[in-house]
C-alpha positions as CSV (number, residue, x, y, z in Angstrom):
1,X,10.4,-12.7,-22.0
2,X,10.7,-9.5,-23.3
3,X,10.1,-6.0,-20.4
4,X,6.2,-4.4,-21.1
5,X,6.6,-1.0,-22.6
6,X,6.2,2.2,-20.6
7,X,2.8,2.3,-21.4
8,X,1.8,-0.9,-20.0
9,X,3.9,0.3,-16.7
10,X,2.0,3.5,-16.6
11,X,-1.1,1.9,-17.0
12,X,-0.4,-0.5,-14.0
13,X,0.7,2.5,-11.8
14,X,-2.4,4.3,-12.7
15,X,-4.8,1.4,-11.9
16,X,-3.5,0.7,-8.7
17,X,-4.0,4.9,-8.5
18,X,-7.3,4.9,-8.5
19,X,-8.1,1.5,-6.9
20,X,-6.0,2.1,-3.5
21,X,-7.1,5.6,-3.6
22,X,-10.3,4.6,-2.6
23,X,-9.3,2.3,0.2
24,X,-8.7,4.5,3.1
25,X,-12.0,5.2,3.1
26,X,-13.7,1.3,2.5
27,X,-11.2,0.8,5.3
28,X,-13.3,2.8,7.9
29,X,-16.7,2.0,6.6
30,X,-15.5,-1.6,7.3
31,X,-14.2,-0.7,10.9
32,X,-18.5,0.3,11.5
33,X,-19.0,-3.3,11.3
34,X,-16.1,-5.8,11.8
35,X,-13.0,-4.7,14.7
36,X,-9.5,-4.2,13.4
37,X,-8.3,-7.6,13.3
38,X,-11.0,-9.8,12.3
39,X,-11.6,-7.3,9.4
40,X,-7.8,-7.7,8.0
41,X,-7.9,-11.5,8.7
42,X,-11.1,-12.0,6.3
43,X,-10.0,-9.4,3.1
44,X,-7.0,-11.2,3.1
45,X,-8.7,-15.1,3.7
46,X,-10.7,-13.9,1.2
47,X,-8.5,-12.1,-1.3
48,X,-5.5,-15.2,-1.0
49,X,-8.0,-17.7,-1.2
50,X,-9.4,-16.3,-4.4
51,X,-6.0,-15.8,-5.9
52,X,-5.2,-20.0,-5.2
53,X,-8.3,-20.8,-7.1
54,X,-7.3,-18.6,-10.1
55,X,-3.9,-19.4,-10.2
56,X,-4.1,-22.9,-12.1
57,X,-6.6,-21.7,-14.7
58,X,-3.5,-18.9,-15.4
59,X,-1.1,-21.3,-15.6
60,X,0.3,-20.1,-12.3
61,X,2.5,-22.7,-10.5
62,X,3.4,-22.5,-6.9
63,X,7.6,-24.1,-6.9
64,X,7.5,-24.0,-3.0
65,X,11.4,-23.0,-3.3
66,X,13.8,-21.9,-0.6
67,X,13.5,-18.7,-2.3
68,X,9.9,-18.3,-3.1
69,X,8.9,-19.3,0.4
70,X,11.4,-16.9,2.3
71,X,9.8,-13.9,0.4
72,X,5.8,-15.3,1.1
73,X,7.1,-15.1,4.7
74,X,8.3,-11.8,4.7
75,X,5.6,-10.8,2.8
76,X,3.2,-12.2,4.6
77,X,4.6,-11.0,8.3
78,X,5.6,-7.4,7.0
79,X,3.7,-6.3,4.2
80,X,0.3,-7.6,4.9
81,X,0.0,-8.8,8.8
82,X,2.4,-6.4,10.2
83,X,1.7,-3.0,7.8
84,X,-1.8,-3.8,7.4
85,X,-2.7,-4.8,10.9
86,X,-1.0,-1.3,12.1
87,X,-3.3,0.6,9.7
88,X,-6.9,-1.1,10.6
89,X,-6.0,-0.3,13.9
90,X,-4.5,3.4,14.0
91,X,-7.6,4.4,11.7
92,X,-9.7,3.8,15.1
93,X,-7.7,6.8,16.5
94,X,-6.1,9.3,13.7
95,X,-8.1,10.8,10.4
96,X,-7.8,8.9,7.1
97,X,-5.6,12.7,6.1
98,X,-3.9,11.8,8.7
99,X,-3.0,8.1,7.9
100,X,-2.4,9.2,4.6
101,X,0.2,11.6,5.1
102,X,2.3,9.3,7.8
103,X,2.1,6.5,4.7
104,X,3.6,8.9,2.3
105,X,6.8,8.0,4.4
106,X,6.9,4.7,2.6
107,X,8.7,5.8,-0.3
108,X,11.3,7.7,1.9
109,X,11.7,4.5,3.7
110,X,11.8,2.3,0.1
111,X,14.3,4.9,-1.5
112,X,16.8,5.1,1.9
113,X,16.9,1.0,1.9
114,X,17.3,0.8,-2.3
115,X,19.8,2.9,-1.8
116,X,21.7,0.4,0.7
117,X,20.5,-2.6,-0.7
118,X,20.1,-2.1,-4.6
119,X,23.2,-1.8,-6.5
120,X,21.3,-0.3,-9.3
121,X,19.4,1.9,-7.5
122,X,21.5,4.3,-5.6
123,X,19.9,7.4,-5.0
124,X,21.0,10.9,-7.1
125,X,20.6,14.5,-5.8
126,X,17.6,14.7,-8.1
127,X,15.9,11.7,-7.3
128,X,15.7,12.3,-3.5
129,X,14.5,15.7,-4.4
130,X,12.1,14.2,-6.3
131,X,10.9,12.1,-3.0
132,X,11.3,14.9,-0.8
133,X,9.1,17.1,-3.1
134,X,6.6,14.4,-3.2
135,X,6.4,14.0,0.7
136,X,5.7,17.8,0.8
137,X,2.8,17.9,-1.2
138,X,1.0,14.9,0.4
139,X,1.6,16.9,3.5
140,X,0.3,20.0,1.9
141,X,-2.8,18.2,0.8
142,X,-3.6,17.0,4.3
143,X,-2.0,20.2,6.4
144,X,-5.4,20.7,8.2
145,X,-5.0,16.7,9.4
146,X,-2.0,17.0,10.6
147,X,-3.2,19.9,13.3
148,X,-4.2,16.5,14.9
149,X,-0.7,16.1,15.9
150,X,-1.7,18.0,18.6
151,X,-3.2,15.7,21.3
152,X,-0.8,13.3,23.0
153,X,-2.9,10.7,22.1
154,X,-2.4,11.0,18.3
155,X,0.6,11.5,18.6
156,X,1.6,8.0,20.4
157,X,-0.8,6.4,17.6
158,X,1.1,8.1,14.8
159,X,3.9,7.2,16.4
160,X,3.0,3.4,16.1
161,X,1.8,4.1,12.7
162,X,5.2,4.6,11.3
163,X,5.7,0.9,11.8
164,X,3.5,0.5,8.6
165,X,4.9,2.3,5.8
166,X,8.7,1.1,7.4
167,X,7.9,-3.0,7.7
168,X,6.0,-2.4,3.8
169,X,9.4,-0.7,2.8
170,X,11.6,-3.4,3.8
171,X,9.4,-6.2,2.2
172,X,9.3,-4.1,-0.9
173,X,13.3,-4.0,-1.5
174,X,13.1,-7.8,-0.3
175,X,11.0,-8.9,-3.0
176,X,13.0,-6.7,-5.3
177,X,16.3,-8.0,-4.5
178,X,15.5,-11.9,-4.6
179,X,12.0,-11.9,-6.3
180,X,13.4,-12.2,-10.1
181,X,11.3,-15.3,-12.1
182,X,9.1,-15.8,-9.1
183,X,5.1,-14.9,-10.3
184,X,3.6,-12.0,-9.1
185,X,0.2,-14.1,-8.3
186,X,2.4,-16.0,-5.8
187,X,3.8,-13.1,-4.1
188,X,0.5,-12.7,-2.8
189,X,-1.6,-14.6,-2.5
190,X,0.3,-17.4,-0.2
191,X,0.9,-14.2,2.0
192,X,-2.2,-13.1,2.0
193,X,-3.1,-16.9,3.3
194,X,-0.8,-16.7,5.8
195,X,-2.0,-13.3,7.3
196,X,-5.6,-14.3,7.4
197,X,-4.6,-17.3,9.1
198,X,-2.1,-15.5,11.7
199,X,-4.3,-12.2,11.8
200,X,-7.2,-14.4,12.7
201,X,-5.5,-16.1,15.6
202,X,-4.9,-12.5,16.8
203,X,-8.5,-12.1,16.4
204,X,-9.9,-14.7,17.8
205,X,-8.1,-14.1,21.6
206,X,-8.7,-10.1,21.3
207,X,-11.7,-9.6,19.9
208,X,-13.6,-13.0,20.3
209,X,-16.4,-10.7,22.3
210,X,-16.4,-7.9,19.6
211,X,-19.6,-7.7,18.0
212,X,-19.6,-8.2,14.4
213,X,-22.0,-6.4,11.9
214,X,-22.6,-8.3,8.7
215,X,-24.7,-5.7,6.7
216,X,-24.3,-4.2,3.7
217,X,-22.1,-1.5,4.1
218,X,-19.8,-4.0,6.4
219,X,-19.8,-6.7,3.1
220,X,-20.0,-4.3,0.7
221,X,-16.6,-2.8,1.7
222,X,-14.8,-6.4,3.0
223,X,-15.7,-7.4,-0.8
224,X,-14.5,-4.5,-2.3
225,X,-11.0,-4.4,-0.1
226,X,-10.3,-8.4,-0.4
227,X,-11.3,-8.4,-4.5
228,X,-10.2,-5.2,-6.0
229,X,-8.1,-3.8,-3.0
230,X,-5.8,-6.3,-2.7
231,X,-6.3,-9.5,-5.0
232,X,-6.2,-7.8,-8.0
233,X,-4.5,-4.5,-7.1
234,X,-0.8,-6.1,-5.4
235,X,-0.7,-9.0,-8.3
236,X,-0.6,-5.9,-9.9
237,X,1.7,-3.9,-8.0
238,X,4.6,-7.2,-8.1
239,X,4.3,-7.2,-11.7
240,X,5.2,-3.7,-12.0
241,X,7.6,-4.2,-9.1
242,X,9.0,-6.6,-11.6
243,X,9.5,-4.5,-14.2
244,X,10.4,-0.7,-12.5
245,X,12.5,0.4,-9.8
246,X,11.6,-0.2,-6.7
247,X,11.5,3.9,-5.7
248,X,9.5,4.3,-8.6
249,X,7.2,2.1,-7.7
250,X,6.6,3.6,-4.1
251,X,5.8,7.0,-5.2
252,X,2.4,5.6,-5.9
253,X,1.6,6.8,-2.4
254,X,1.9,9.7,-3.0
255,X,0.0,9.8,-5.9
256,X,-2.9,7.7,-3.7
257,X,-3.7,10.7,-1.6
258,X,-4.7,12.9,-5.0
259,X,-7.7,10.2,-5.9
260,X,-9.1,9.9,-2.3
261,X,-9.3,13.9,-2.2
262,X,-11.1,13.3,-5.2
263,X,-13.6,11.0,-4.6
264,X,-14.4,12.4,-1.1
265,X,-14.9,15.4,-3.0
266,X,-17.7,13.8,-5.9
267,X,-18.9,11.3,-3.0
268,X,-19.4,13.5,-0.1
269,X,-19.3,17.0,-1.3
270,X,-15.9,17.5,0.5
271,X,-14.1,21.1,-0.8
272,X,-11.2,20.5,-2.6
273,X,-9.2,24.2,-1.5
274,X,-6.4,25.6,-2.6
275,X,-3.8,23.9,-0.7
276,X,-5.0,20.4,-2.1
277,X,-4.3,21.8,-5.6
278,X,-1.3,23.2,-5.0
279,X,-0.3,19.9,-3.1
280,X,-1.4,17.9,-6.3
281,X,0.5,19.6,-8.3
282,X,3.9,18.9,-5.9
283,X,2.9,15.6,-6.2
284,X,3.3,15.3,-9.6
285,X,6.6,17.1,-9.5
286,X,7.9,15.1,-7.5
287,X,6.8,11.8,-9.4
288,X,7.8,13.2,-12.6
289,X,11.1,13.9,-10.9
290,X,11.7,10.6,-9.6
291,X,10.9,8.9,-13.1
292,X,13.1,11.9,-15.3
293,X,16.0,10.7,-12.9
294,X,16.0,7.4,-13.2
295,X,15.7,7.8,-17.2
296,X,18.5,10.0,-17.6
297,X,20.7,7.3,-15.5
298,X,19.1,4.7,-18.0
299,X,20.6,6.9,-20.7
């Protein structure tokens, strides 16, 4: 099968862009209705069940391999239960800037373990600047967040938020290293199955006396997260895993933060200020870094 053009790549990273860019924020209008746990066990029962029924009308086949089974346990324990569990929770205590700028850590963490763990991915001087740069302007855009740093609090829940973007990172490289041939429908949604079901578990001894809000804003968001934020956005994001380098592919968190300033700005009148156009703009430096590097290697 022959590789998609760069267009078709590009295209990829910008839909899952703008989809996850709006996330952070379905995120905590789901946490007004359903607690941390229960609402990560249902997006995901719902997202992994909705991938299974697709799959056969794709002509998506599930080969239940050493391999293929090893990585829907990893993905399912780190990427989804472990990172995502982490996040529903911390976003009860620290601002969505906030979460948004400890995330932008991932692709630190993705391009440090490439480096180890991916012959053909060993970082250059300009490529780690082009990380580094990224990093800064995320923090840039969310500079008046991190003020929050401040209480001791925050600071122990930021702390425990870096287990996120770390346990993602490490599932990332795994599925690049030993995810070759395998279909990017399977790397998620047998994951995503086995996080609802172990999330839930969680759920049901923790919060079993949690009041749960079914109304429309609750729905409305768990249907928007399970459907477009994760069934259709990381089938997407393991085909392009597929298909770029795994460093690459990371840097869409920094470009995450850009849309979500946006839309708080058209949906609720926030001011976009200097500092978040100046941190755009590093942003996009430092993605443009990342992706010039890894060309000129190529060439």
């Amino acid at each position: 099968m022959s590789s998609p053009g760069p267009a078709r790549v590009n295209g990829a990273f910008l839909l899952l862009t703008l989809i996850w860019g709006t996330t952070w924020a379905a995120i905590r209008l789901g946490l007004e209705g359903l607690p941390p746990f229960t609402g990560v066990s249902l997006r995901f029962l719902v997202a992994g069940t909705l991938l299974v029924a697709v799959a056969p009308a794709l002509g998506v086949r599930f080969t239940w391999s050493r391999r293929e089974v090893g990585l829907w346990l990893i993905n399912g324990a780190l990427a989804f239960s472990g990172s995502y569990t982490v996040v529903y929770w911390a976003e009860q205590y620290i601002p969505s800037g906030l979460a948004a700028v400890l995330f932008a850590t991932y692709p630190l963490f993705v391009a440090g373990l490439a480096h180890l763990a991916l012959p053909e991915e060993r970082l250059t001087a300009r490529a780690m600047g082009g990380v580094l740069l990224g990093f800064l302007g995320v923090a840039v855009i969310f500079s008046e967040d991190l003020r929050a740093l401040g209480g001791e609090n925050v600071r122990a829940v930021a702390l425990v938020f870096l287990a996120s973007p770390l346990v993602s990172a490490i599932a990332t490289v795994a599925v690049k290293r030993w995810g070759a041939g395998i279909h990017p429908l399977s790397l998620a949604a047998m994951p995503m199955l086995f996080t609802g079901i172990v999330v839930g578990s969680v759920a049901l001894v923790f919060e079993r006396h949690a009041a749960l809000v079914f109304d429309l804003r609750s729905l409305g968001a768990l249907l928007y997260l399970a459907v477009l934020g994760s069934a259709v956005t990381f089938t997407v994001y393991y085909w392009t895993l597929s298909h770029a380098p795994a460093t690459r592919v990371a840097m869409i968190a920094y470009t995450i933060p850009i849309v979500a300033v946006a839309v708080g700005a058209l949906a609720f009148g926030e001011r976009i200020t200097g500092k978040v156009l100046a941190g755009g703009i590093l942003v996009l430096a430092g993605v443009a870094i990342v992706s010039r590097a890894r060309r000129v290697r190529e060439a």
